[in-house]
FIMI-153553 format. One record per residue: residue number from 1; residue in three letters; x, y negated, z negated of N, C-alpha, C in turn. Coordinates in pm, 1 decimal, padded with zeros to 6 digits. Layout:
N
<atom i="NUM" aa="Ala" n_px="X" n_py="Y" n_pz="Z" ca_px="X" ca_py="Y" ca_pz="Z" c_px="X" c_py="Y" c_pz="Z"/>
...
REM end
This chain:
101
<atom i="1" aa="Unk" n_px="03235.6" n_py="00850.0" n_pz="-03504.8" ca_px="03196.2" ca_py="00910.2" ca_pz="-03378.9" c_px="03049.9" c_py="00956.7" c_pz="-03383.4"/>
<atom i="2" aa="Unk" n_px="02992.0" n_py="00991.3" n_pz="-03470.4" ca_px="02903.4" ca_py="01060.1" ca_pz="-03497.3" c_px="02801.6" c_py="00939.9" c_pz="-03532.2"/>
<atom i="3" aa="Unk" n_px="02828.1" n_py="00826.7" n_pz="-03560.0" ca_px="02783.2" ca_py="00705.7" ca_pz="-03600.2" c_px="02710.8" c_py="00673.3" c_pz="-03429.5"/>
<atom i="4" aa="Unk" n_px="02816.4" n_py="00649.1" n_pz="-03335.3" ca_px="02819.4" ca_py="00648.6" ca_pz="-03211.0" c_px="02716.9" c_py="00745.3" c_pz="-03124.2"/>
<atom i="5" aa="Unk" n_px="02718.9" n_py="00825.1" n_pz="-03113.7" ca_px="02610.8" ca_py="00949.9" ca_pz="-03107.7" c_px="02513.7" c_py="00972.2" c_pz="-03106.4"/>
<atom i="6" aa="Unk" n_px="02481.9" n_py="00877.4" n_pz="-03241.5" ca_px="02355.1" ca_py="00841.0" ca_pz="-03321.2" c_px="02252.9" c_py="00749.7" c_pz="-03215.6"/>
<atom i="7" aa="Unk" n_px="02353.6" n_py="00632.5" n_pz="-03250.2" ca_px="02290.6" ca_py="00475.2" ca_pz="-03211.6" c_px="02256.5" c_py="00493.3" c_pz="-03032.0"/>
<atom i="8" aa="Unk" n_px="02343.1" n_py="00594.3" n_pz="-02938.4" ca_px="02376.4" ca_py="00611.9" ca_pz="-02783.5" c_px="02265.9" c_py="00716.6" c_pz="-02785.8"/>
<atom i="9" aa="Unk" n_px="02222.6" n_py="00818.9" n_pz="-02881.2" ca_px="02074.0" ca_py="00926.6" ca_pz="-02892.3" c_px="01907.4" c_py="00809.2" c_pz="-02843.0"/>
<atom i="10" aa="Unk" n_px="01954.2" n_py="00724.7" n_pz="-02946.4" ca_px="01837.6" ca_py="00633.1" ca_pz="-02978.6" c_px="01796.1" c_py="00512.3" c_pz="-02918.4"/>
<atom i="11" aa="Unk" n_px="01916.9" n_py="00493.4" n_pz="-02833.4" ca_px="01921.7" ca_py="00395.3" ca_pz="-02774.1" c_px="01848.7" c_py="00454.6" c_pz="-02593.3"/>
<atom i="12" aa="Unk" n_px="01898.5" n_py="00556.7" n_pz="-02561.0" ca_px="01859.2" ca_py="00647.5" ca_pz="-02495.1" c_px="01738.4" c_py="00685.3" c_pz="-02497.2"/>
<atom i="13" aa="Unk" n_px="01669.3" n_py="00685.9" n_pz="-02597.3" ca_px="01560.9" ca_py="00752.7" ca_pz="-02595.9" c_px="01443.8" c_py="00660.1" c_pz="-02603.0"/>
<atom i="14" aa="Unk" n_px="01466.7" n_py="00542.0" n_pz="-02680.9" ca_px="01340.4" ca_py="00503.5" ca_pz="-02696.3" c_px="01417.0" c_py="00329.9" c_pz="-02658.7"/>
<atom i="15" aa="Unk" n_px="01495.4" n_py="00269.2" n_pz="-02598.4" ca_px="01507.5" ca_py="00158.2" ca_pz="-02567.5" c_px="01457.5" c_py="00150.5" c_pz="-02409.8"/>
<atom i="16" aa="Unk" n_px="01545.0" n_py="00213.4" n_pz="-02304.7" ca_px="01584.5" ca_py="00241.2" ca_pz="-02145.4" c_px="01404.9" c_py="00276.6" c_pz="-02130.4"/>
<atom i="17" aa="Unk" n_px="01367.3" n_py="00367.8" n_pz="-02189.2" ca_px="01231.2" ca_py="00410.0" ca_pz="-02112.2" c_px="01124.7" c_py="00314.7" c_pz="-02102.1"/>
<atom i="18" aa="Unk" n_px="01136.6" n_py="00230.6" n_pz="-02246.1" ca_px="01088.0" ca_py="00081.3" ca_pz="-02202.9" c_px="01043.1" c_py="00008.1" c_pz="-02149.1"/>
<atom i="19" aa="Unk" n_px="01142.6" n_py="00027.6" n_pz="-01992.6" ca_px="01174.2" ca_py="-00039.2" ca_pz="-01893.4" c_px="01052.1" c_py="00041.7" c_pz="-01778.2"/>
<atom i="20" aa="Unk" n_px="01031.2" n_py="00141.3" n_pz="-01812.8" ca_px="00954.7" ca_py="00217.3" ca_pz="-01690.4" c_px="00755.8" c_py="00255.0" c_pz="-01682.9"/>
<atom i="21" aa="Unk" n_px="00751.9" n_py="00157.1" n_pz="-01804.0" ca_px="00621.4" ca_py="00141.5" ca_pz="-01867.4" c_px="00579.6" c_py="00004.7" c_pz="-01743.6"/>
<atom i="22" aa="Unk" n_px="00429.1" n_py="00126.3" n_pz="-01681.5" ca_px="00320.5" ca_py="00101.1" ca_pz="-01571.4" c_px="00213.4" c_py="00080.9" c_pz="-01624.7"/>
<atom i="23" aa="Unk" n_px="00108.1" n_py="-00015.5" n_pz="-01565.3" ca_px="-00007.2" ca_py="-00066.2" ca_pz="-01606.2" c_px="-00082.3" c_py="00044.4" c_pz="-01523.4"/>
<atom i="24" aa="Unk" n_px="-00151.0" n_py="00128.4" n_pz="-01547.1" ca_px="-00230.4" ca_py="00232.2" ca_pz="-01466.1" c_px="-00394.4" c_py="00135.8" c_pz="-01425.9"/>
<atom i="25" aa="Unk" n_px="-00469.9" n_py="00218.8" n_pz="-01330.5" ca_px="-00591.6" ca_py="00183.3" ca_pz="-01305.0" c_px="-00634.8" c_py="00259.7" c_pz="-01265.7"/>
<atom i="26" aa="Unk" n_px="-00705.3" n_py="00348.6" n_pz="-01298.4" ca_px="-00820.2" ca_py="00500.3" ca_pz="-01312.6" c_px="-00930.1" c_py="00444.9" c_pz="-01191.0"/>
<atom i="27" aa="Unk" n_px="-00943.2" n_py="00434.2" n_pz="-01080.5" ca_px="-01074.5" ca_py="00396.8" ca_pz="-01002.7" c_px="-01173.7" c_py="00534.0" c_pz="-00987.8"/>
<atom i="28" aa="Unk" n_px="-01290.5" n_py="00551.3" n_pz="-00995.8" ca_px="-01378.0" ca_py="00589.6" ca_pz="-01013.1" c_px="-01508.7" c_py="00532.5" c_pz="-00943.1"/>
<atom i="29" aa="Unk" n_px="-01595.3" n_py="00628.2" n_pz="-00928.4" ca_px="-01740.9" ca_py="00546.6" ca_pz="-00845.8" c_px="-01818.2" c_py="00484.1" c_pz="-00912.6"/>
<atom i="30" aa="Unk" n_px="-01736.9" n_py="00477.7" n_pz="-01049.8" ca_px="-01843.4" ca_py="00338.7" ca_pz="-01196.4" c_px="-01769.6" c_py="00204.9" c_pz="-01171.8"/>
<atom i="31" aa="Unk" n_px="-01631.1" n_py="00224.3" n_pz="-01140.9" ca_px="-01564.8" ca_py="00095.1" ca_pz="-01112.6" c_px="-01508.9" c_py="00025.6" c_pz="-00998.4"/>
<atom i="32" aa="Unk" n_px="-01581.1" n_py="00153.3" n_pz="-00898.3" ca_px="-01474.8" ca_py="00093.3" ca_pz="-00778.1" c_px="-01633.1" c_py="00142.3" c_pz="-00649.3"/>
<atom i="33" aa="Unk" n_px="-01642.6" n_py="00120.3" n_pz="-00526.2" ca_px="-01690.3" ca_py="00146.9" ca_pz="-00429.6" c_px="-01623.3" c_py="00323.2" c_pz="-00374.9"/>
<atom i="34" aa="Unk" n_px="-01578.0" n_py="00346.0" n_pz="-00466.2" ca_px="-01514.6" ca_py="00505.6" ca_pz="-00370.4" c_px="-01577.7" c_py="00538.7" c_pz="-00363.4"/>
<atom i="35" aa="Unk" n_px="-01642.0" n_py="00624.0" n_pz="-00249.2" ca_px="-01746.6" ca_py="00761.3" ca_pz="-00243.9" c_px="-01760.3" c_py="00860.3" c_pz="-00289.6"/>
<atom i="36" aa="Unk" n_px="-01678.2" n_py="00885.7" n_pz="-00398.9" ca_px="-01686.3" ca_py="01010.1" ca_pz="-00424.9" c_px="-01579.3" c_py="01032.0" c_pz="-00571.7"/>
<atom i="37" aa="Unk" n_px="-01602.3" n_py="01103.0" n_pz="-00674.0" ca_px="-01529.0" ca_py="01121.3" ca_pz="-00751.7" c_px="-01377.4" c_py="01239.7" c_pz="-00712.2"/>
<atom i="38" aa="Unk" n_px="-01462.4" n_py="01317.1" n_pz="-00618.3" ca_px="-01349.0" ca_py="01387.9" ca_pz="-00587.5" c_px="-01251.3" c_py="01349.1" c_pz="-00452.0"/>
<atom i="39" aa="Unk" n_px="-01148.6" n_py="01334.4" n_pz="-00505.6" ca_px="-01050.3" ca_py="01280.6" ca_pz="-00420.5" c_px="-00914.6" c_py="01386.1" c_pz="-00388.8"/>
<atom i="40" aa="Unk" n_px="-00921.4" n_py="01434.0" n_pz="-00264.7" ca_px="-00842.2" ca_py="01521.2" ca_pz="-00222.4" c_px="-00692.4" c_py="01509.7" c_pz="-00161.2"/>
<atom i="41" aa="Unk" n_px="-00672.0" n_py="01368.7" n_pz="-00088.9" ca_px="-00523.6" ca_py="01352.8" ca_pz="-00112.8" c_px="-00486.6" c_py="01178.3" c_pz="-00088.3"/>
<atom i="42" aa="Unk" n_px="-00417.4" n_py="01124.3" n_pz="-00108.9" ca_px="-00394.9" ca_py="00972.5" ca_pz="-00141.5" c_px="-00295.8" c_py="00939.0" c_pz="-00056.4"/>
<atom i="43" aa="Unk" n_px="-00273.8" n_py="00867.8" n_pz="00030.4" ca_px="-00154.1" ca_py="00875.3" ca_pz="00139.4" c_px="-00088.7" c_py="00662.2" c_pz="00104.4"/>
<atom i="44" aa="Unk" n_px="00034.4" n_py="00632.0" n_pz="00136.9" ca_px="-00031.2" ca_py="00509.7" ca_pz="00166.4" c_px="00056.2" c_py="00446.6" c_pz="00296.9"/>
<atom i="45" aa="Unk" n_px="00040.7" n_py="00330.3" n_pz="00315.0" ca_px="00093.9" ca_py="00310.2" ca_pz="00489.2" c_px="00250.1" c_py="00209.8" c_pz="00472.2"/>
<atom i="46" aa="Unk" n_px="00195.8" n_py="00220.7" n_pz="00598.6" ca_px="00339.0" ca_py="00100.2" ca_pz="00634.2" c_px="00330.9" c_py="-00063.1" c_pz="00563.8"/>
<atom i="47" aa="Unk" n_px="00175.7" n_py="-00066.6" n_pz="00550.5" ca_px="00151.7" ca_py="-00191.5" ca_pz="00469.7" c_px="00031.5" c_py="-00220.5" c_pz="00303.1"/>
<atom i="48" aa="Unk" n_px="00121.0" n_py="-00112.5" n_pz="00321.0" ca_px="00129.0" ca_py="-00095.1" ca_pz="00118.0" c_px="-00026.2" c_py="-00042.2" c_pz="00092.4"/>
<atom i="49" aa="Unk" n_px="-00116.5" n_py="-00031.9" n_pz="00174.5" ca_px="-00256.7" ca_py="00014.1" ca_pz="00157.6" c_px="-00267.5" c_py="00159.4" c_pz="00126.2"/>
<atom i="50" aa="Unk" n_px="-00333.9" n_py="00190.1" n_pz="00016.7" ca_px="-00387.2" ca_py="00327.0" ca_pz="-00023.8" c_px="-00490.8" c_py="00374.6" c_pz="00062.6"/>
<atom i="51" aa="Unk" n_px="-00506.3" n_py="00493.0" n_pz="00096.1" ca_px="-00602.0" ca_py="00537.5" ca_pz="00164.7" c_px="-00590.5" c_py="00694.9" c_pz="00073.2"/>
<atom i="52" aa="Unk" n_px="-00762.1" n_py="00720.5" n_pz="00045.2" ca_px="-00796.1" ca_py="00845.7" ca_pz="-00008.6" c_px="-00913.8" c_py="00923.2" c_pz="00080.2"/>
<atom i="53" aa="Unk" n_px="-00873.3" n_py="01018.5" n_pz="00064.7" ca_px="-00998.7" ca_py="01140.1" ca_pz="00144.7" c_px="-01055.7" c_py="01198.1" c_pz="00051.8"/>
<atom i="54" aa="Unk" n_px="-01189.7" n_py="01121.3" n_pz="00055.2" ca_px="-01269.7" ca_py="01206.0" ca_pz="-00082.7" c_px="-01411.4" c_py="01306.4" c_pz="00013.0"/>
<atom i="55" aa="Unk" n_px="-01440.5" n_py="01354.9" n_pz="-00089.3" ca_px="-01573.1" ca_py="01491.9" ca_pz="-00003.1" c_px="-01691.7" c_py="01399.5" c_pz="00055.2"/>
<atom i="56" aa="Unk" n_px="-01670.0" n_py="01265.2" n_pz="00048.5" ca_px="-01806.1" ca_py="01171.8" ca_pz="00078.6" c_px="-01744.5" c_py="01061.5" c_pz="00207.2"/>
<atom i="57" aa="Unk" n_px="-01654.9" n_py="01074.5" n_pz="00226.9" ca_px="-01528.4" ca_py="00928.1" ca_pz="00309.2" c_px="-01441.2" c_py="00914.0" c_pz="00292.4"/>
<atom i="58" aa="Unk" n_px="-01378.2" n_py="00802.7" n_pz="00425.9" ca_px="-01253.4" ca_py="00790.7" ca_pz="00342.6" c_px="-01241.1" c_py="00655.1" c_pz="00274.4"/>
<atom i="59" aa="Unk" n_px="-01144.5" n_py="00611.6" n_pz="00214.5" ca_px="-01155.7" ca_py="00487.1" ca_pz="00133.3" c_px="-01046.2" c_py="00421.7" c_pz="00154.0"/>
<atom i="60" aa="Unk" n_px="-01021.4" n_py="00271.6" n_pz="00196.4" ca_px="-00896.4" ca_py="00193.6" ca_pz="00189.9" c_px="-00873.2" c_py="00090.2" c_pz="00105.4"/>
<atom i="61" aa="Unk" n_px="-00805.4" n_py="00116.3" n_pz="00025.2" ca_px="-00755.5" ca_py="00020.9" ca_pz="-00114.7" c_px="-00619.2" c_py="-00097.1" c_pz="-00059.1"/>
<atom i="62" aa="Unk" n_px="-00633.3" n_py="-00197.0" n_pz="-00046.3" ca_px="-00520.2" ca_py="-00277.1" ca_pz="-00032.6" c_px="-00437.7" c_py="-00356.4" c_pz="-00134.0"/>
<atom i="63" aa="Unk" n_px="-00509.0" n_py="-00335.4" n_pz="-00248.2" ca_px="-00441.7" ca_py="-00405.5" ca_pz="-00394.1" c_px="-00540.2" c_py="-00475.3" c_pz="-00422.2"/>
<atom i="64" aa="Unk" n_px="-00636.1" n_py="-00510.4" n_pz="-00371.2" ca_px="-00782.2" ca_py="-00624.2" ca_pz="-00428.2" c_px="-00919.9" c_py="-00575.3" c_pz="-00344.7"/>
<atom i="65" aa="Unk" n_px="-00910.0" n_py="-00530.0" n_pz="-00240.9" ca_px="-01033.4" ca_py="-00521.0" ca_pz="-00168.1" c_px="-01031.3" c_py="-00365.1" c_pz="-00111.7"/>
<atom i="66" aa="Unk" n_px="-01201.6" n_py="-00296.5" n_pz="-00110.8" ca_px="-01161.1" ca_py="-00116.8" ca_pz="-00011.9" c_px="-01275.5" c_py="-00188.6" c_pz="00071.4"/>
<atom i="67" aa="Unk" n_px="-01211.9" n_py="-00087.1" n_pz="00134.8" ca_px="-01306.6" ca_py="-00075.7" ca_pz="00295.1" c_px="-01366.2" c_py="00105.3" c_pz="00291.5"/>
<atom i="68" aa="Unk" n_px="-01466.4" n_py="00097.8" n_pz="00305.4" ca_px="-01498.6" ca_py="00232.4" ca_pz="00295.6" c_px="-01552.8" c_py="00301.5" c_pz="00466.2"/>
<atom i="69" aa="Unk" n_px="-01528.7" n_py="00411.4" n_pz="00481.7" ca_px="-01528.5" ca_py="00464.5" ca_pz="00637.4" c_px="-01578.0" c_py="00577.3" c_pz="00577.7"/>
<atom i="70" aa="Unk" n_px="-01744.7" n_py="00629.6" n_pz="00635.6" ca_px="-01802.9" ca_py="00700.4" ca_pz="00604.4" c_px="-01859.8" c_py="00754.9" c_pz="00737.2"/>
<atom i="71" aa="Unk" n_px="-01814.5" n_py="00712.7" n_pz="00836.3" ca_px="-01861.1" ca_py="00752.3" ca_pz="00989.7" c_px="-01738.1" c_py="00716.9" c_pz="01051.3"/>
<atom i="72" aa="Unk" n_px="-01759.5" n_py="00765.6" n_pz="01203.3" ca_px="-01683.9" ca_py="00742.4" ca_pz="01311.0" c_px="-01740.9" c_py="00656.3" c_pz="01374.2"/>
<atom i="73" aa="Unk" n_px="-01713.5" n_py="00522.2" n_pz="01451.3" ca_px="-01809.6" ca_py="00428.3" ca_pz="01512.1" c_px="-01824.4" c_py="00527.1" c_pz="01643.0"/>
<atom i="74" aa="Unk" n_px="-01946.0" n_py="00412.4" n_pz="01644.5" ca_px="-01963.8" ca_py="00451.6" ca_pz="01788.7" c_px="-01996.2" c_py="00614.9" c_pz="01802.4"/>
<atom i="75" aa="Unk" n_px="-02012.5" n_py="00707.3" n_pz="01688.6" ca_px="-02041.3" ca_py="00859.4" ca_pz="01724.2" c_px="-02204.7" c_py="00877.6" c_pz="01614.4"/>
<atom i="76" aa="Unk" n_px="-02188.6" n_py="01026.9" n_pz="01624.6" ca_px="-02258.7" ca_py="01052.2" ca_pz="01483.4" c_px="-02229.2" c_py="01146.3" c_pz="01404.9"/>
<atom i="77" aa="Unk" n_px="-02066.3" n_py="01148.2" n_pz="01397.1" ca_px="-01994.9" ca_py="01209.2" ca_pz="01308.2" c_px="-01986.5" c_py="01131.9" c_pz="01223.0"/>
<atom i="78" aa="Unk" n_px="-02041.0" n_py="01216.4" n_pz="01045.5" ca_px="-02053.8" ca_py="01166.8" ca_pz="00954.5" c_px="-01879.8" c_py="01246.5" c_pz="00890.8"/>
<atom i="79" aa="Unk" n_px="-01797.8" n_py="01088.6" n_pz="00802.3" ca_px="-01698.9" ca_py="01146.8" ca_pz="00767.8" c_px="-01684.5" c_py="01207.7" c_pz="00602.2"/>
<atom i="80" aa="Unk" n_px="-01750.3" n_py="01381.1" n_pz="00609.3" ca_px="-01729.6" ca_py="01420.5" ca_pz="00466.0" c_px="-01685.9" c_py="01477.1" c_pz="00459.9"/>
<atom i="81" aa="Unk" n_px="-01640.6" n_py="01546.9" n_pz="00322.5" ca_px="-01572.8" ca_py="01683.3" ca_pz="00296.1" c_px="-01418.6" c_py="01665.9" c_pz="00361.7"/>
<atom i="82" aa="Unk" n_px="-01349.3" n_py="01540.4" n_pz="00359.5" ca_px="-01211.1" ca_py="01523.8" ca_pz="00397.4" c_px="-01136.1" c_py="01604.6" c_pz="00313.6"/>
<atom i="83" aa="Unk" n_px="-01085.1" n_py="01689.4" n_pz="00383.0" ca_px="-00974.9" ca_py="01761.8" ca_pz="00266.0" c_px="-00859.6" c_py="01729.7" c_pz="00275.6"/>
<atom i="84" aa="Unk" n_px="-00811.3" n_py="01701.2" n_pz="00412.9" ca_px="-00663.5" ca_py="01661.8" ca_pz="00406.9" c_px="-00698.4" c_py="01520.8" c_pz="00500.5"/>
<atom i="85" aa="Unk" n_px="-00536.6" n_py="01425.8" n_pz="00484.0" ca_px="-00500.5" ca_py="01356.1" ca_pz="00472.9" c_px="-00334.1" c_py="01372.7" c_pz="00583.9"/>
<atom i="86" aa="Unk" n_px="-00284.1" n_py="01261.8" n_pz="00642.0" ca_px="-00161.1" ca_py="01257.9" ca_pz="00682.1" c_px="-00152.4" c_py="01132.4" c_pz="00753.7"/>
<atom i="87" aa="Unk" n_px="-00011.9" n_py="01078.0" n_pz="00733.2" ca_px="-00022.4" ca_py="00934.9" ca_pz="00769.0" c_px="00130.0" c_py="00930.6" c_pz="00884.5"/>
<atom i="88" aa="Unk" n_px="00122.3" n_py="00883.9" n_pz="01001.4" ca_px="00225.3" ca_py="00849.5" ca_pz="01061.0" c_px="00276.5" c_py="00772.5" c_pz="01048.0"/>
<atom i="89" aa="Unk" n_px="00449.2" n_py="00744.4" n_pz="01001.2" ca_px="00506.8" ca_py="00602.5" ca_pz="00978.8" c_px="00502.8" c_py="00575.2" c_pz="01075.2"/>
<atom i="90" aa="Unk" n_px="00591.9" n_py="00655.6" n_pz="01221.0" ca_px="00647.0" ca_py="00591.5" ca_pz="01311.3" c_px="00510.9" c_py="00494.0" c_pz="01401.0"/>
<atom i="91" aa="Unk" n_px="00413.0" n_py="00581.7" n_pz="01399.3" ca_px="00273.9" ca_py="00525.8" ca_pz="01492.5" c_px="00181.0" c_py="00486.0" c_pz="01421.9"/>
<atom i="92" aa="Unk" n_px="00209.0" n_py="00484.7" n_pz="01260.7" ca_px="00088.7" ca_py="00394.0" ca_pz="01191.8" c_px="-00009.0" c_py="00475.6" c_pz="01227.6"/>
<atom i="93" aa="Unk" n_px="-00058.0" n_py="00557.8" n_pz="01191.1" ca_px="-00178.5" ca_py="00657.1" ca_pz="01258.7" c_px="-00219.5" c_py="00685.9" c_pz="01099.2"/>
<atom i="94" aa="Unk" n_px="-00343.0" n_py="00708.5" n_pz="01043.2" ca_px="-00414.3" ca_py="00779.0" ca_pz="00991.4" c_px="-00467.8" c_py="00917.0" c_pz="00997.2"/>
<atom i="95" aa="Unk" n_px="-00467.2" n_py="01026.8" n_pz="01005.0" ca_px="-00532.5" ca_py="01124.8" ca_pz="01021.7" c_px="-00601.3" c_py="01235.2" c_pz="00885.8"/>
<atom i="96" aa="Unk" n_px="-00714.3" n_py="01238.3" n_pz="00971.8" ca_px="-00756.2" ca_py="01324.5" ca_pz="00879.2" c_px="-00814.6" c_py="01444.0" c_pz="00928.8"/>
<atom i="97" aa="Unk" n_px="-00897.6" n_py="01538.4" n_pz="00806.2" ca_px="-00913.3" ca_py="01650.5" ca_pz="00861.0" c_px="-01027.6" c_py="01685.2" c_pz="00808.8"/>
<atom i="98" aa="Unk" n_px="-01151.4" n_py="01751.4" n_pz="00851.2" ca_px="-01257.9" ca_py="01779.4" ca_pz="00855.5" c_px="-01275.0" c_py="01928.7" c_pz="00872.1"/>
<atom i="99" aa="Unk" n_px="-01384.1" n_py="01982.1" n_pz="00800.2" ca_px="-01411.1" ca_py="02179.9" ca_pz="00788.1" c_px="-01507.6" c_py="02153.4" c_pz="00929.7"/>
<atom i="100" aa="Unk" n_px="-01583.6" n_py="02115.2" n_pz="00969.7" ca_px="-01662.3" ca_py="02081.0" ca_pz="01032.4" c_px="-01685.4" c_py="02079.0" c_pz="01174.1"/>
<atom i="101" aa="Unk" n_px="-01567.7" n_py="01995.3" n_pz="01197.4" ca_px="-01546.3" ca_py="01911.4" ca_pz="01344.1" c_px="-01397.4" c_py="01992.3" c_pz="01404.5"/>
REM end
């Protein structure tokens, strides 16, 4: 029984977790187009795209390509200092939030 115990400890511990081993990717403004090192909240959408609010823009990651949004068209609101972040499933909406505006 205790044999059992053993092998179900170990098997547990270091076989199963195995399975949950992720390839990470650290993006940064040395490796990536983000604006900004500081990144305040990470949302992502209905179609798998990351979007971050950093103190410089915001940034859209789709798995290979960002799009960076550092203005509002058409205004001359510059978009910095994003602190928050919120994403609508139902309306697909982006929002963000500005000290500023």
């Amino acid at each position: 029984m205790k044999t059992l115990f053993l092998f179900l400890t170990v098997f547990l511990c270091f076989y199963i977790p195995s399975f949950a081993q992720t390839n990470w990717v650290v993006y940064d403004t040395i490796n990536s187009p983000l604006p900004n090192n500081t990144v305040y909240k990470v949302v992502s959408d209905n179609s798998g795209n990351i979007w971050a609010a950093t103190f410089k823009g915001l940034a859209k990651f789709d798995g290979s390509n960002w799009t960076i949004y550092d203005s509002i068209p058409n205004t001359s609101y510059a978009l910095k200092n994003l602190f928050a972040l919120a994403y609508d499933e139902v309306n697909d909406f982006i929002y963000v939030s500005m000290p500023d505006y």
